[in-house]
Each structure stands twice: as structure tokens, then as C-alpha cells.
N, C-alpha and C positions, 0 to 999 in steps of 0.2 A: 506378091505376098501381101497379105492384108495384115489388120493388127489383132492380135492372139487377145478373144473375151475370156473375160472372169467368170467363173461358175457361178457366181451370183447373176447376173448376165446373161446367161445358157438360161440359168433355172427359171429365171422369170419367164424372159422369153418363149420356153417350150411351150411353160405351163400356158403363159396366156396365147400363145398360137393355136394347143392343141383344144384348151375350151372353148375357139372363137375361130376357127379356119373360114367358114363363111364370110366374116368382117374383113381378112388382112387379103390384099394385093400385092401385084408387083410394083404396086408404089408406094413410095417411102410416106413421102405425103399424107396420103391417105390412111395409114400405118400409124403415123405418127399423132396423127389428131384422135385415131382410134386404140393406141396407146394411153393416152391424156385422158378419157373418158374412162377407162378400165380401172389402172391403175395411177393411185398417187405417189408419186416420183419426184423428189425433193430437186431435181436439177435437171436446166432442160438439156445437157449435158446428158446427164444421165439415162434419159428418155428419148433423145436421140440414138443412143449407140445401141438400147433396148431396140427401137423402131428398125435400124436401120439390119439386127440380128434378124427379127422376127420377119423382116423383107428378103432376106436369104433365107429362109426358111420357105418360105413362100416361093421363091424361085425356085428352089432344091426341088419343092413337092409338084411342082407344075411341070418342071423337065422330063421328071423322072412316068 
């Protein structure tokens, strides 16, 4: 069981997965520097738990 995101969290998330699917992989890393350049995110906290959403997301669309 993972830890349950905040709709604030979802929402970013979606949004910036679904303008930029080309940019995100299945790695975090890579996710996360591309996070950082999108949007401004006052905590790297923050922007972490962003990156690490929109990298299951990415996995989600790649399995599927």
C-alpha cells in the first residue's frame, strides 16, 4: 500500500503528464528534473511526490 495523494497532487500531476507525455519516463529522475523546468514548485518535497505521481502515471500508460 502506497501513501494516498492530494487532489492538488493528482491535478498537477495529470495536467502536466497529459501536456507533455513525450518528456516523462519511467524514471523518476528524469521526471523530476522535467518537473523542475515545467513547473514552479516551492518545495523539493513537494516536487518530489509531484514527480514520483506523474512516474506512475507513466508506468500505468506504458503497461497498459
Amino acid at each position: 500500500m502506497g501513501r494516498i495523494k492530494t487532489t492538488v497532487i493528482k491535478r498537477v500531476g495529470m495536467k502536466a503528464y497529459e501536456n507533455n507525455k513525450e518528456k516523462f519516463t519511467e524514471d523518476f529522475n528524469n521526471n523530476k528534473k522535467e518537473i523542475d523546468k515545467m513547473i514552479k514548485i516551492p518545495s523539493k518535497r513537494l516536487r518530489n511526490i509531484v514527480a514520483g505521481y506523474v512516474t506512475s502515471l507513466a508506468r500505468r500508460e506504458i503497461a497498459t
